[in-house]
C-alpha positions, -999 to 999 in steps of 0.1 A, spaced: -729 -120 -184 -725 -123 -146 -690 -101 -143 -683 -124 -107 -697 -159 -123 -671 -190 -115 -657 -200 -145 -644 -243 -151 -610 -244 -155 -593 -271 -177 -563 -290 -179 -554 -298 -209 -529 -319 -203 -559 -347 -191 -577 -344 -222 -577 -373 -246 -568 -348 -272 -535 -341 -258 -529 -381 -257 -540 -387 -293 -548 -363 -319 -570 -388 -337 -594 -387 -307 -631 -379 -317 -643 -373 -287 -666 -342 -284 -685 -346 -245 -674 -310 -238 -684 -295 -269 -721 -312 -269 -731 -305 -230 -720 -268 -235 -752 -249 -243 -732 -213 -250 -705 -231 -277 -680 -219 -252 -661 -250 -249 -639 -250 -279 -619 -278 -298 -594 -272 -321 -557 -284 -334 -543 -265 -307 -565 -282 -285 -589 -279 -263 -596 -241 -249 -624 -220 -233 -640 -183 -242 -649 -167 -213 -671 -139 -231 -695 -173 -238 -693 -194 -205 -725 -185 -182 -704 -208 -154 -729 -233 -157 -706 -265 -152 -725 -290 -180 -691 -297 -188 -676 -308 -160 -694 -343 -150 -695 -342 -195 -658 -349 -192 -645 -388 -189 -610 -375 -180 -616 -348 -154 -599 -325 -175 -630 -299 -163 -632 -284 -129 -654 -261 -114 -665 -258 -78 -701 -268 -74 -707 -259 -35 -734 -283 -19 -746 -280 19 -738 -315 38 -749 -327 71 -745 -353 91 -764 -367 121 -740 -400 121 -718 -415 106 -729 -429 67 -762 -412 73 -756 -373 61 -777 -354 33 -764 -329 8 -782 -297 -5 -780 -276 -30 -806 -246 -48 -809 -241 -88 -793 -206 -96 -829 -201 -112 -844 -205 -72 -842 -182 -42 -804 -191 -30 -807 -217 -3 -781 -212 22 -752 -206 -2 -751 -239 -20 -761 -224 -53 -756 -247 -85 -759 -224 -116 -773 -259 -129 -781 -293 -110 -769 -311 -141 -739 -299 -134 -734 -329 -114 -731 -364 -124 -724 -400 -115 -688 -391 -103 -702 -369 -76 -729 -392 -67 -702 -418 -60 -682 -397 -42 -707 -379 -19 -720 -420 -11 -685 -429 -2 -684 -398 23 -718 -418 38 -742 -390 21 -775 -409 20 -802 -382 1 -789 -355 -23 -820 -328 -22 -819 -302 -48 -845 -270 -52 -852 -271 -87 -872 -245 -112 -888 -255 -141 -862 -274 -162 -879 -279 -193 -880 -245 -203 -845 -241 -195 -821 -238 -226 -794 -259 -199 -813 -288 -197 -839 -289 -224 -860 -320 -212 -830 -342 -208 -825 -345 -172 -788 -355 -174 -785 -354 -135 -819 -378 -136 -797 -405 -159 -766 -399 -141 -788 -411 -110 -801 -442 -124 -766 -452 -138 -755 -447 -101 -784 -466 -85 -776 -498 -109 -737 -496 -104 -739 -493 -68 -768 -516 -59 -752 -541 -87 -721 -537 -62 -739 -544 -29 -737 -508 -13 -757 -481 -7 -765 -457 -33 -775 -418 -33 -809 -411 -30 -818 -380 -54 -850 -359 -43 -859 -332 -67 -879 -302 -52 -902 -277 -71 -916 -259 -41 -888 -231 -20 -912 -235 12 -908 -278 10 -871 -278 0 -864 -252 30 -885 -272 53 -865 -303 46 -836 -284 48 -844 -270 85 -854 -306 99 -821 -318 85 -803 -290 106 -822 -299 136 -815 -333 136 -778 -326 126 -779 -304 155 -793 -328 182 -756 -349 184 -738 -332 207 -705 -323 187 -678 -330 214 -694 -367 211 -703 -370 173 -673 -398 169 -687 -417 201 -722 -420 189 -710 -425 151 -686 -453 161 -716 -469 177 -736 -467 139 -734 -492 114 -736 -485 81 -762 -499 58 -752 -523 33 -771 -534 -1 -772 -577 0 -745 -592 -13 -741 -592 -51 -724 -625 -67 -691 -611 -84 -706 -624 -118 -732 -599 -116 -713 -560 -107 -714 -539 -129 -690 -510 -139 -694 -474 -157 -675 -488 -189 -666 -524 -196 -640 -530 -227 -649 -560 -245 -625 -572 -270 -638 -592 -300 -613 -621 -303 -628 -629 -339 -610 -593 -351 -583 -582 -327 -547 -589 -340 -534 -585 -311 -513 -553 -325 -511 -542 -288 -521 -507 -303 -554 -502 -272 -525 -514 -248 -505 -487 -253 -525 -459 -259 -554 -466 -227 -546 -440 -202 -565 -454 -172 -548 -489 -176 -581 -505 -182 -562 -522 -211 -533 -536 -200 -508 -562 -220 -493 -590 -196 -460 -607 -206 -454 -623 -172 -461 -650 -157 -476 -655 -195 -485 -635 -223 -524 -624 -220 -545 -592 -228 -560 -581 -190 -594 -562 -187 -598 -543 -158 -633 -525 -163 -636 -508 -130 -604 -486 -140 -618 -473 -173 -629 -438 -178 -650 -443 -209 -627 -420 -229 -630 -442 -265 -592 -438 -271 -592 -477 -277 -619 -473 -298 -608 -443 -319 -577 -459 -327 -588 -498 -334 -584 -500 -370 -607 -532 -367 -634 -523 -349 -625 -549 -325 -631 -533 -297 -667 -522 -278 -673 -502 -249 -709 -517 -227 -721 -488 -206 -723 -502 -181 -710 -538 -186 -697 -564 -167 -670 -554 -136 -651 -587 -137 -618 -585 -153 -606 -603 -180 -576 -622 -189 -575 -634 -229 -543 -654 -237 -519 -647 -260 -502 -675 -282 -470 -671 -300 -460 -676 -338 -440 -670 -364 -449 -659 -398 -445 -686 -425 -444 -657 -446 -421 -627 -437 -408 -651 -405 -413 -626 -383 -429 -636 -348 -463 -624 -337 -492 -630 -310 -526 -638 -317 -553 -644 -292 -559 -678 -281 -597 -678 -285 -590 -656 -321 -595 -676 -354 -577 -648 -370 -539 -658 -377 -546 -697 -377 -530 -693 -414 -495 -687 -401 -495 -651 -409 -486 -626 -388 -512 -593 -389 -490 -570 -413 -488 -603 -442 -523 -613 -437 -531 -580 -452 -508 -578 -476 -484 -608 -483 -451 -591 -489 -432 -622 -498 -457 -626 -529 -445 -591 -541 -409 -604 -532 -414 -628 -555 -430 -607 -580 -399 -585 -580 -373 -614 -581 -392 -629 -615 -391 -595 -632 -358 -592 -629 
């Protein structure tokens, strides 16, 4: 191993196994190609002797609990119309913006870089599919196309990726890129780029966005046991009580985690990647159970609970047994 290679650092305060110690979810573990992401009951953890730095993990993670600088050249020659660059550790360095792997980088970056006005993301590539990091499955390709649809679904620009296989294009590219970067005067970039206008996608109907992760609660077998509500860490799942009791959906806040869906005891709940942006509100109506009397919610649309029951009794009717015990006696 590379004695001066950067190593991720994690936080494992962010991960969803420090919120829940039911959570299944293994994104980490799977990406890491040396098995040095480990998950355990004390949590989550990394061996150094087995990390070859190559970041998999990082854009792997739904919670950013995984950092690791990933160094990328960016230029500008106006505003909203730059271009980042960055060499495959496998390549002849380019510049200093070495990625030990392009995958390394995933739809979170691509966002980001598109809301700095980075237009192209060019990357000097080697010959993936004989790489043991990548295999044939072009992560950074799928992160890309997630990207394009998300951001074209939301009427703005998206990343363009360009993969290069030759050193001599990539560098060529690279050198026009400085030039023209290099033909605004610098004392008067914020002249010229106030004069640019930045291109925008046509307008998308709001019916039609889309975000990463979309929550969809299945009203047929919720009981409304408020048990996603209080366990969603990126509020994506949100219980209302005023101005009126309702369920609230917010889409473009959720992570992807699957704490909702770890702990619905239902199954009531789905995650569509991507789904629909819009949020939703599902009403809540009150009762009271004709059995133990105690009051409950149920969804308005739900046909669950129409029986008078509250969620505990419909399962098991603990005034029957009541009775049971008061006729033995």
């Amino acid at each position: 191993m590379d004695a001066t290679r950067a190593l991720p650092g994690i936080d494992a305060g962010m991960c969803v196994h420090a919120l829940a110690p039911f959570a299944r979810c293994e994104a980490c573990v799977t990406a890491c190609p040396g098995k040095a992401i480990i998950l355990d009951d004390d949590g989550l953890s990394l061996d150094p002797s087995s990390c070859d730095g190559c970041g998999l993990c990082v854009p792997a993670c739904p919670r950013d609990a995984i950092t690791l600088q990933r160094p990328l050249t960016i230029l500008f020659s106006g505003r909203m119309r730059g271009s980042a660059w960055a060499a495959c550790s496998k390549t002849p360095d380019a510049d200093g913006s070495t990625l030990a792997c392009r995958n390394a980088l995933g739809h979170r970056d691509l966002d980001s870089l598109a809301e700095e006005g980075v237009r192209e993301l060019h990357i000097l590539t080697s010959d993936c599919a004989t790489c043991p990091r990548d295999a044939g499955l072009k992560p950074l390709e799928h992160a890309h196309a997630l990207h394009v649809a998300i951001r074209k679904s939301r009427g703005v620009a998206p990343v363009r990726l360009v993969i290069h296989r030759k050193d001599e294009t990539y560098r060529a590219a690279l050198a026009k890129a400085r030039a023209d970067a290099d033909q605004i005067d610098r004392r008067r970039r914020g002249l010229f780029s106030a004069l640019i206008t930045p291109e925008r996608e046509p307008e998308v109907p709001a019916a039609e966005r889309l975000a990463y992760h979309s929550p969809v609660i299945d009203p047929a077998l919720c009981v409304a046991c408020d048990a996603c509500t209080g366990i969603c860490p990126d509020e994506a799942l949100v219980r209302d009580r005023l101005p009126q009791n309702a369920y609230r959906i917010v889409p473009l806040h959720c992570s992807g985690c699957q704490l909702c869906l770890d702990l619905c005891d239902r199954e009531a709940i789905r995650l569509e990647t991507p789904g629909p942006a819009r949020e939703i509100v599902l009403r809540l109506d009150p009762g009271r159970c004709r059995s133990c009397g105690a009051p409950y919610y149920q969804l308005q649309e739900s046909g669950s609970g129409r029986n008078g029951l509250c969620r505990i009794c419909t399962v098991r009717p603990h005034a029957r047994n009541l009775f049971q015990v008061l006729g033995d006696s």
